[in-house]
N, CA, C and O atoms as a GROMACS GRO file, in nm:
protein
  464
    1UNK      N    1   3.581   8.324  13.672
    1UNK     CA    2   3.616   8.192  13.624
    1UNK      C    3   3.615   8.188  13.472
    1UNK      O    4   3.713   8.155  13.405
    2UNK      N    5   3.503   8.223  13.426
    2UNK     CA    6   3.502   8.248  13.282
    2UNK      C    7   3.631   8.375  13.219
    2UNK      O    8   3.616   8.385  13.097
    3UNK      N    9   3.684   8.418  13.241
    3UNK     CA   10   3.809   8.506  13.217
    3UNK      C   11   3.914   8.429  13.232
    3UNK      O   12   4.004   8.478  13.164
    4UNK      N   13   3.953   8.330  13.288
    4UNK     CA   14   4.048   8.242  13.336
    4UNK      C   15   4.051   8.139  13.229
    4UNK      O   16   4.159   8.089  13.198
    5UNK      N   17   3.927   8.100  13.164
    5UNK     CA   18   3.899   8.016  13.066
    5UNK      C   19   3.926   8.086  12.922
    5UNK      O   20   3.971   8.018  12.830
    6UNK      N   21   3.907   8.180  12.912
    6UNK     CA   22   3.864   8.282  12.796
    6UNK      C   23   4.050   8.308  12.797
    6UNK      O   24   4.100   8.315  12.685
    7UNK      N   25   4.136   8.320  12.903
    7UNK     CA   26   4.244   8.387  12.821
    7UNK      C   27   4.374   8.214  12.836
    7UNK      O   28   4.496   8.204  12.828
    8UNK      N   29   4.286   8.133  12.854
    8UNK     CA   30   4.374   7.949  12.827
    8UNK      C   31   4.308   7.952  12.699
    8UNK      O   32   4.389   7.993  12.616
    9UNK      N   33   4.204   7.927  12.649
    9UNK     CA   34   4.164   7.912  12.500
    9UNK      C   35   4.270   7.995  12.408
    9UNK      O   36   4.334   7.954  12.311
   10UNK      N   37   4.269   8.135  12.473
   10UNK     CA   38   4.370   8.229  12.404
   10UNK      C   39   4.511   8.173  12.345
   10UNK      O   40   4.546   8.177  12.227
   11UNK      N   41   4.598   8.112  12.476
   11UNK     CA   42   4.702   8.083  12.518
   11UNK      C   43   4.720   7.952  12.429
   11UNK      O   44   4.830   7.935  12.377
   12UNK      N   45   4.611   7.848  12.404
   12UNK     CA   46   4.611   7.726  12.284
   12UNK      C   47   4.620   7.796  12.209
   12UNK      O   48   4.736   7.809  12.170
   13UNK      N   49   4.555   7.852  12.166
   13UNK     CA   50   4.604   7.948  11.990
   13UNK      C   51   4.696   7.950  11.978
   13UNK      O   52   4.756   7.889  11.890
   14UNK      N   53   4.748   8.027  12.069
   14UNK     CA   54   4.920   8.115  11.996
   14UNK      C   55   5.038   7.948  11.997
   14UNK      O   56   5.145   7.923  11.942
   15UNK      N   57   4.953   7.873  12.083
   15UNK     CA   58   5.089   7.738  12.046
   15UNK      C   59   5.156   7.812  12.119
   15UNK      O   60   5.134   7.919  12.175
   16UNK      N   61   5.301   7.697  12.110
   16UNK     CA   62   5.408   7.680  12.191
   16UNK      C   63   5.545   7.741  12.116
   16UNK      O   64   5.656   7.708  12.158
   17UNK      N   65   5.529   7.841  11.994
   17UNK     CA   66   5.599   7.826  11.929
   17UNK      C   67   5.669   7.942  11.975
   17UNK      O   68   5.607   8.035  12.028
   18UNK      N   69   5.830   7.945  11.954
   18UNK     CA   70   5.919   8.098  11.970
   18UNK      C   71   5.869   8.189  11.849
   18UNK      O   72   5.883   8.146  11.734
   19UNK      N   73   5.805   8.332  11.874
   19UNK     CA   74   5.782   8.406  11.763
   19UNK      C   75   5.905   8.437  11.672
   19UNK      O   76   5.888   8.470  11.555
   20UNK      N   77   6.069   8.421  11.744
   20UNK     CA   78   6.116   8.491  11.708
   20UNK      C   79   6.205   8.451  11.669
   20UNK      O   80   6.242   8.386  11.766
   21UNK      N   81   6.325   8.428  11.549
   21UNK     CA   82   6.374   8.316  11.459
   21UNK      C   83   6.567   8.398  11.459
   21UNK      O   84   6.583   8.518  11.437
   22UNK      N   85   6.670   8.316  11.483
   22UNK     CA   86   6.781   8.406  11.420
   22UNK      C   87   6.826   8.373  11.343
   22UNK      O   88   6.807   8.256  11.308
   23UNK      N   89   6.925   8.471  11.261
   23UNK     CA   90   6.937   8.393  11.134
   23UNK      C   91   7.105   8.259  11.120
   23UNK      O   92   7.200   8.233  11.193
   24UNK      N   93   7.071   8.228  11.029
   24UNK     CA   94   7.151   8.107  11.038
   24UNK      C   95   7.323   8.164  11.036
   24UNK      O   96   7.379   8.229  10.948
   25UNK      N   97   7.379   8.113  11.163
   25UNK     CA   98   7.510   8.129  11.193
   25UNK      C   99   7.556   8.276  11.225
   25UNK      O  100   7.662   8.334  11.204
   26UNK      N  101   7.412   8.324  11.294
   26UNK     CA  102   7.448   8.490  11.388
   26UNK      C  103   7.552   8.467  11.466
   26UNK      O  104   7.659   8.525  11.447
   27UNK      N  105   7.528   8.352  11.594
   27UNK     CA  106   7.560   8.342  11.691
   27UNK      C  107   7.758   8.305  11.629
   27UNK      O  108   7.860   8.369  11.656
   28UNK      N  109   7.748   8.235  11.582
   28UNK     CA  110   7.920   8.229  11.495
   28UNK      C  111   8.001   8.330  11.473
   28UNK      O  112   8.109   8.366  11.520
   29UNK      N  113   7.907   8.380  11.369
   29UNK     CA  114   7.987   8.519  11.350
   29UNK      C  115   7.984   8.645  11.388
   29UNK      O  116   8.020   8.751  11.338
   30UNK      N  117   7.938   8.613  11.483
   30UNK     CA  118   7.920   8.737  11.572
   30UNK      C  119   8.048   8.801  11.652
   30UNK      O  120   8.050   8.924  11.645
   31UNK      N  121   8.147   8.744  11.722
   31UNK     CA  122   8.256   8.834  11.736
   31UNK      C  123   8.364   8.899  11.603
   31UNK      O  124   8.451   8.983  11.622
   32UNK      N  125   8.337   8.846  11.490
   32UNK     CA  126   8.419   8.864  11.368
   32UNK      C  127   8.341   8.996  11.344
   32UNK      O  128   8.413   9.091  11.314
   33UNK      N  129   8.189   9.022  11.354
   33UNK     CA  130   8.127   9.116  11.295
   33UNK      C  131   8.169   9.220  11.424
   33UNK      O  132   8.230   9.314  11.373
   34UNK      N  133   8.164   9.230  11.502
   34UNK     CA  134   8.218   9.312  11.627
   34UNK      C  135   8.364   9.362  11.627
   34UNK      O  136   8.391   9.476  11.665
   35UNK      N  137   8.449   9.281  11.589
   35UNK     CA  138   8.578   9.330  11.592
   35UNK      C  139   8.608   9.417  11.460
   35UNK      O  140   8.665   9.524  11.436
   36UNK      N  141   8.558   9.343  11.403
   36UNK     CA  142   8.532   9.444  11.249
   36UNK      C  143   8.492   9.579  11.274
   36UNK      O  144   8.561   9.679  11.251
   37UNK      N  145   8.370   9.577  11.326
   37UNK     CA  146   8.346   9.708  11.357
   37UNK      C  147   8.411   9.825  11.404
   37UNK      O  148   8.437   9.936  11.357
   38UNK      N  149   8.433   9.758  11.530
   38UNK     CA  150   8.555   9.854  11.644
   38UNK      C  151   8.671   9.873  11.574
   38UNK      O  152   8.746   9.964  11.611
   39UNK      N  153   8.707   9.790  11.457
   39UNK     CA  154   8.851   9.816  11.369
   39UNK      C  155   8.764   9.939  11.298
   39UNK      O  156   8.788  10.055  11.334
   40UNK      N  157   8.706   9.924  11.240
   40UNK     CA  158   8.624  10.055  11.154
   40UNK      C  159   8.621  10.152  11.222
   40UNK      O  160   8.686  10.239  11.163
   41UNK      N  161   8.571  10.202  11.346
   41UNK     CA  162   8.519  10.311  11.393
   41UNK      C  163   8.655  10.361  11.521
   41UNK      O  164   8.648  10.468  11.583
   42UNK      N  165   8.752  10.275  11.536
   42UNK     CA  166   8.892  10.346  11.606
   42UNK      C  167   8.945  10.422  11.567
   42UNK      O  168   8.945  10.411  11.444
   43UNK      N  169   9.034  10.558  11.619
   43UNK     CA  170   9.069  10.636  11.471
   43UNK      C  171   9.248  10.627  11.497
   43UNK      O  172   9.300  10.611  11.608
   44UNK      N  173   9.304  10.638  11.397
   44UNK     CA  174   9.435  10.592  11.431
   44UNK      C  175   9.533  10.696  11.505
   44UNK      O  176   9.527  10.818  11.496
   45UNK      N  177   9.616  10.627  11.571
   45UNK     CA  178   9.681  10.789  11.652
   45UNK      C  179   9.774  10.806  11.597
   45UNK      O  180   9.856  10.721  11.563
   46UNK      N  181   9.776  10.958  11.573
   46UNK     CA  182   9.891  11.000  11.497
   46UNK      C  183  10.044  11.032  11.566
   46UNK      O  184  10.066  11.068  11.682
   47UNK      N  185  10.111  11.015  11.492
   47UNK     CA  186  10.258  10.991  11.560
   47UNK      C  187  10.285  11.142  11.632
   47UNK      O  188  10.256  11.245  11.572
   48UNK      N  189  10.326  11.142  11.726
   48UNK     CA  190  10.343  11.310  11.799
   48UNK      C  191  10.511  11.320  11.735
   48UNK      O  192  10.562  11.210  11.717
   49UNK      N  193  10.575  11.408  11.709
   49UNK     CA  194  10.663  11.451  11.713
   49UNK      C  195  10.749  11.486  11.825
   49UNK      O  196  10.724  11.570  11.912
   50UNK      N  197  10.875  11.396  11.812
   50UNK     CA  198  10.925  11.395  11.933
   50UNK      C  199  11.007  11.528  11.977
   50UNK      O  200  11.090  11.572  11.897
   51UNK      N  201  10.987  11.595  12.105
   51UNK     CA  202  11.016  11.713  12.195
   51UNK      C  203  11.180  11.656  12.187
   51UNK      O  204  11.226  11.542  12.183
   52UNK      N  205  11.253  11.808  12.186
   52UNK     CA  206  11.389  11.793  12.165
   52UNK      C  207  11.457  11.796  12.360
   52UNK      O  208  11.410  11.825  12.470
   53UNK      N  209  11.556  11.759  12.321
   53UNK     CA  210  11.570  11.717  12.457
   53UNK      C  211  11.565  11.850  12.576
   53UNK      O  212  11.500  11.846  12.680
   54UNK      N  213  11.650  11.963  12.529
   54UNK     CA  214  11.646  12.057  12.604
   54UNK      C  215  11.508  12.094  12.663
   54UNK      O  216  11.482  12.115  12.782
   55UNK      N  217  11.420  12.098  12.550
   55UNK     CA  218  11.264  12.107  12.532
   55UNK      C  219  11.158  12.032  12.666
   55UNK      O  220  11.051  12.075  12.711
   56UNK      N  221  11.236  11.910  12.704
   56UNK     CA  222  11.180  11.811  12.810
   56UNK      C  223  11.240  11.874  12.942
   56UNK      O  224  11.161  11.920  13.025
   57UNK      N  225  11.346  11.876  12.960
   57UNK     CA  226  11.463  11.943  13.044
   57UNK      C  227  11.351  12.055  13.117
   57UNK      O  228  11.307  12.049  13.232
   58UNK      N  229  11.324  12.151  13.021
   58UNK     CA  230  11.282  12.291  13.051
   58UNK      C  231  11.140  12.249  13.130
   58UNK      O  232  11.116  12.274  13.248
   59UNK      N  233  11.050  12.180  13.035
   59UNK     CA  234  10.933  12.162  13.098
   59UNK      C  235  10.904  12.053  13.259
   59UNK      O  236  10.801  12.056  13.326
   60UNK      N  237  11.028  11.967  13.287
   60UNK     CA  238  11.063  11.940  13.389
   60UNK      C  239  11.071  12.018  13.522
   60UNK      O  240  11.010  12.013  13.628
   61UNK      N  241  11.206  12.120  13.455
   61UNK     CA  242  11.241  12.190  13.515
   61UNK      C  243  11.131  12.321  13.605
   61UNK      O  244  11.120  12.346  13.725
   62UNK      N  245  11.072  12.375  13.495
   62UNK     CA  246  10.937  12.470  13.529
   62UNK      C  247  10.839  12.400  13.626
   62UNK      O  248  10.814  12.441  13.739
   63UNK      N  249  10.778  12.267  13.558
   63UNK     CA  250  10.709  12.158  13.646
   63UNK      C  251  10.696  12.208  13.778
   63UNK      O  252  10.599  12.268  13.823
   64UNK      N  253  10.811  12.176  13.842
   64UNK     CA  254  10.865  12.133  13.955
   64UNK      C  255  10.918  12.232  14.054
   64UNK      O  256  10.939  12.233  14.175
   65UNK      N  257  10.937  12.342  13.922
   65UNK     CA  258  11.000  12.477  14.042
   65UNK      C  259  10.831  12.536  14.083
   65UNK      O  260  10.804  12.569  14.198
   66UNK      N  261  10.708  12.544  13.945
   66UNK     CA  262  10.584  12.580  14.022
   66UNK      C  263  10.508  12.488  14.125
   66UNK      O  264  10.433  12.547  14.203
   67UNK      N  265  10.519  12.332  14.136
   67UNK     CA  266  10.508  12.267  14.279
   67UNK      C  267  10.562  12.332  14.365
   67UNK      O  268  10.477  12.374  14.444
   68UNK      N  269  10.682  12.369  14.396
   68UNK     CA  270  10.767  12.398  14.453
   68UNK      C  271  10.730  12.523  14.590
   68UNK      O  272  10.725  12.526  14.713
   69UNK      N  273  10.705  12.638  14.440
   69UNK     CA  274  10.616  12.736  14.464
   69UNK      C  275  10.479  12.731  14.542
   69UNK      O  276  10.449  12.805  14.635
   70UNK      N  277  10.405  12.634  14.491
   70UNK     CA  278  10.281  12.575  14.585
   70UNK      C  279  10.291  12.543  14.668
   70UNK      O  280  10.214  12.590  14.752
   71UNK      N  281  10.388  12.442  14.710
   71UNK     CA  282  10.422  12.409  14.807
   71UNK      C  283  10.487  12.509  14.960
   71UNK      O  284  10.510  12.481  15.078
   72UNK      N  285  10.494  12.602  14.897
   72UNK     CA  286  10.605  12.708  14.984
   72UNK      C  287  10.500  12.760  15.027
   72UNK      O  288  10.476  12.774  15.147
   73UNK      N  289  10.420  12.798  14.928
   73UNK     CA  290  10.307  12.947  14.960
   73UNK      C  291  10.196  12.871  15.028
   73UNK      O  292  10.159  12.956  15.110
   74UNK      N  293  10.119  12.766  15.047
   74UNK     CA  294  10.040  12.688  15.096
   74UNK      C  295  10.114  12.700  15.232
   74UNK      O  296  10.061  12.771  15.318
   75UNK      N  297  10.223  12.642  15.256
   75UNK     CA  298  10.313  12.571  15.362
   75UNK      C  299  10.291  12.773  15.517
   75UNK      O  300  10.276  12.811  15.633
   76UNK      N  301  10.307  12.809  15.385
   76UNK     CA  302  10.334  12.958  15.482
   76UNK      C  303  10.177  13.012  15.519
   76UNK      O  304  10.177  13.073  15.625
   77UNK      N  305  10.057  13.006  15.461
   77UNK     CA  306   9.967  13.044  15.446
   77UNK      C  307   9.861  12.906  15.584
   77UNK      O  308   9.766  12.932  15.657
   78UNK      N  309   9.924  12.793  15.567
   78UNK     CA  310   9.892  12.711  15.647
   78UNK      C  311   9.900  12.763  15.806
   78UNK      O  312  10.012  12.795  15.849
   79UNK      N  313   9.769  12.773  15.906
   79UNK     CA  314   9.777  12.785  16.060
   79UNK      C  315   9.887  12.698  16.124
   79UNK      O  316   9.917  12.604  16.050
   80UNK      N  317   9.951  12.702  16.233
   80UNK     CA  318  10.047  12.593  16.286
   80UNK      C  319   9.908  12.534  16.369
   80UNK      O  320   9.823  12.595  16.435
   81UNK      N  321   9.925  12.371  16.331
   81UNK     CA  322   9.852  12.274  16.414
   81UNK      C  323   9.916  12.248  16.554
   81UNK      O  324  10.036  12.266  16.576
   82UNK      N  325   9.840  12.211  16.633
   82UNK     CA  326   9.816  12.182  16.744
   82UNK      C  327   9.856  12.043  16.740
   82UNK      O  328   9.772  11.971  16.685
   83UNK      N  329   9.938  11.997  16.773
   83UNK     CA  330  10.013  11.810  16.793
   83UNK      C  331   9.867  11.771  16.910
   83UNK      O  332   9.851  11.845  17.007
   84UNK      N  333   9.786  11.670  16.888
   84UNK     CA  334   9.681  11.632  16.964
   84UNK      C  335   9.762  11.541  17.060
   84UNK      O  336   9.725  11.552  17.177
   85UNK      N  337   9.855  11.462  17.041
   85UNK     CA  338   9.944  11.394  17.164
   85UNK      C  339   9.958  11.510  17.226
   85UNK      O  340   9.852  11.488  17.286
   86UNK      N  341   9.984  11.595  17.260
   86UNK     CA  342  10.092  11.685  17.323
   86UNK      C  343   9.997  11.811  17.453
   86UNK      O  344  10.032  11.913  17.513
   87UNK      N  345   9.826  11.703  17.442
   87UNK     CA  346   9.754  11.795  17.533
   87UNK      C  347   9.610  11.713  17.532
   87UNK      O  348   9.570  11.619  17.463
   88UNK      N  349   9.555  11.786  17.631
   88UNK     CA  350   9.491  11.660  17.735
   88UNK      C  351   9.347  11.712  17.672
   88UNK      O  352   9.332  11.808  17.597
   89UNK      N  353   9.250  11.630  17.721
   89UNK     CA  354   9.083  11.732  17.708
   89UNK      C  355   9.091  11.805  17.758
   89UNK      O  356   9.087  11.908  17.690
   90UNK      N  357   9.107  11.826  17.894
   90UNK     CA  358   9.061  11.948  17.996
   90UNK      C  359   9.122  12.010  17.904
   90UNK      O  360   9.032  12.048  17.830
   91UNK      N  361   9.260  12.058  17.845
   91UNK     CA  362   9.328  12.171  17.774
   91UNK      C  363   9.236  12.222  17.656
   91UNK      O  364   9.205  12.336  17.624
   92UNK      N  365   9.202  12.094  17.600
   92UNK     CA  366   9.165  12.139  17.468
   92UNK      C  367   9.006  12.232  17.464
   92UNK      O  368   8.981  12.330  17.393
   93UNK      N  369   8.914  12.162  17.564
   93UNK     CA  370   8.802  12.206  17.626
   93UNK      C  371   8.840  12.352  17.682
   93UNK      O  372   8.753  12.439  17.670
   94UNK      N  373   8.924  12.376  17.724
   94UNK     CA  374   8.952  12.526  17.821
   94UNK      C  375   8.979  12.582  17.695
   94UNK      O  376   8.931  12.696  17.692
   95UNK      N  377   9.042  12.549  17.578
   95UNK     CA  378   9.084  12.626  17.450
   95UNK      C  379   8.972  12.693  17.412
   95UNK      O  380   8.989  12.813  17.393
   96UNK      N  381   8.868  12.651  17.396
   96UNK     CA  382   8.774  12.674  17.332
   96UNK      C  383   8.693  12.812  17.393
   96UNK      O  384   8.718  12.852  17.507
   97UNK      N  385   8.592  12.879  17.306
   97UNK     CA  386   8.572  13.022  17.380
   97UNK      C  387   8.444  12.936  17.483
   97UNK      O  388   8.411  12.817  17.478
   98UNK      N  389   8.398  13.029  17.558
   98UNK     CA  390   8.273  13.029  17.644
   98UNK      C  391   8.190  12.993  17.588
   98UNK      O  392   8.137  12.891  17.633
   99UNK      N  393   8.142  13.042  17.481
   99UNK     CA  394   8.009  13.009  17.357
   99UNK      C  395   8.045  12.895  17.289
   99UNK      O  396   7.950  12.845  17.228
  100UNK      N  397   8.138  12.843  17.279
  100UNK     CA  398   8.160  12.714  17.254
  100UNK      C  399   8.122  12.594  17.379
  100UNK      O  400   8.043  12.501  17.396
  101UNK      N  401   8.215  12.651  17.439
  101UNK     CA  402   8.196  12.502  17.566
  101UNK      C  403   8.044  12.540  17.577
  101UNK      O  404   7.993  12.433  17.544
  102UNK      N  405   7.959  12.609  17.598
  102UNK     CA  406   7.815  12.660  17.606
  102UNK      C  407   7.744  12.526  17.508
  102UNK      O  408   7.680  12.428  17.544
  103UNK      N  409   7.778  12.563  17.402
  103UNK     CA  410   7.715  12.493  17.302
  103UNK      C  411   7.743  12.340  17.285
  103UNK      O  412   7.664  12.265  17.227
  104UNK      N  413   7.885  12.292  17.351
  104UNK     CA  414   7.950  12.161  17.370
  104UNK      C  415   7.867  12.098  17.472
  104UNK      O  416   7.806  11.995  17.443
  105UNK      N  417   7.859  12.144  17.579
  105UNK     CA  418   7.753  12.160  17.723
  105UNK      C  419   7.647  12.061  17.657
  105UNK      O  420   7.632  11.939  17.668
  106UNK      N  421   7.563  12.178  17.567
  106UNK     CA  422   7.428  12.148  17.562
  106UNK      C  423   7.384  12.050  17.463
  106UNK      O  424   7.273  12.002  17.444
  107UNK      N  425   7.506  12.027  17.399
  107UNK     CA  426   7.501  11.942  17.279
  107UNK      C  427   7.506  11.763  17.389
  107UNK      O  428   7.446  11.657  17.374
  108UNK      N  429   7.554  11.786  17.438
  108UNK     CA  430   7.587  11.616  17.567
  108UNK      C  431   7.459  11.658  17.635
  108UNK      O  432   7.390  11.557  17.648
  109UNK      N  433   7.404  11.753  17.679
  109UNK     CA  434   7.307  11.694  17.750
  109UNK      C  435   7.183  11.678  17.688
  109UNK      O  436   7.098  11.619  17.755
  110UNK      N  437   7.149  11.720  17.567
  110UNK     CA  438   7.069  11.693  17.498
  110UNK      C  439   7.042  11.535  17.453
  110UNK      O  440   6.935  11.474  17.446
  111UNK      N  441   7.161  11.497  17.430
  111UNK     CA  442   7.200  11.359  17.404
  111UNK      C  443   7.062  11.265  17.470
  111UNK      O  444   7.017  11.270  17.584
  112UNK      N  445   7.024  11.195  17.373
  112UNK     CA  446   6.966  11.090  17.440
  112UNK      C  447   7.029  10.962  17.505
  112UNK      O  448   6.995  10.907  17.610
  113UNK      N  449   7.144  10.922  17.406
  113UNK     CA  450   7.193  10.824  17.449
  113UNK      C  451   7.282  10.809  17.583
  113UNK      O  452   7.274  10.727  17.676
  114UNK      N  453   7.384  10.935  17.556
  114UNK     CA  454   7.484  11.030  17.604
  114UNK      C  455   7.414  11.013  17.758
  114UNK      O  456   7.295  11.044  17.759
  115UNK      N  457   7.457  10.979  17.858
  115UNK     CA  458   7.400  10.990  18.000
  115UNK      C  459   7.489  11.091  18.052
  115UNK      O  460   7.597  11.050  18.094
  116UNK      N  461   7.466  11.213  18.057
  116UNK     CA  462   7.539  11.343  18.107
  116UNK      C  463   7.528  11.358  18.272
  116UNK      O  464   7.580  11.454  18.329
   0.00000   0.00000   0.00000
């Protein structure tokens, strides 16, 4: 109880007052001092020199023939998928090796939720 008393006596001292004061017309000029800044510290972009036309042409051209290329060599390197319309579970289940369906098996009956 006496600690409760001891830190309100405290609390009258210090008053009601804000310690902490701003100065006159911060709040005003405060986006002027901000934009100022960011004008100061942007750096200006320098003009690129413009690519001659053939110059654009070519790098187009290259662009698009190495997509092209990616596209081919991916396309060939890619397994042929399996269309999932085009086959049933039982099929897809029989696809699979022995040690798979084994492990498919045990994975459902383990299941808690899963009523196998």
């Amino acid at each position: 109880m006496t600690e409760n008393r001891t830190h309100s006596t405290r609390l009258d001292k210090i008053g009601k007052q804000l310690p902490y004061s701003v100065p006159e017309g911060f709040f005003e000029q405060f986006n002027e001092r901000i934009c100022a800044t960011v004008a100061k510290e942007t750096p200006q972009r320098k003009m690129l020199s413009a690519l001659p036309a053939w110059r654009k042409i070519w790098h187009t051209t290259a662009s698009a023939a190495a997509i092209a290329a990616l596209v081919i060599a991916f396309k060939g390197l890619a397994p042929d998928a399996v269309h999932a319309e085009n086959i049933t579970i039982e099929q897809a289940f029989n696809n699979l090796s022995d040690e798979d369906q084994d492990a498919l098996l045990d994975t459902y009956r383990a299941d808690v939720i899963f009523d196998y």
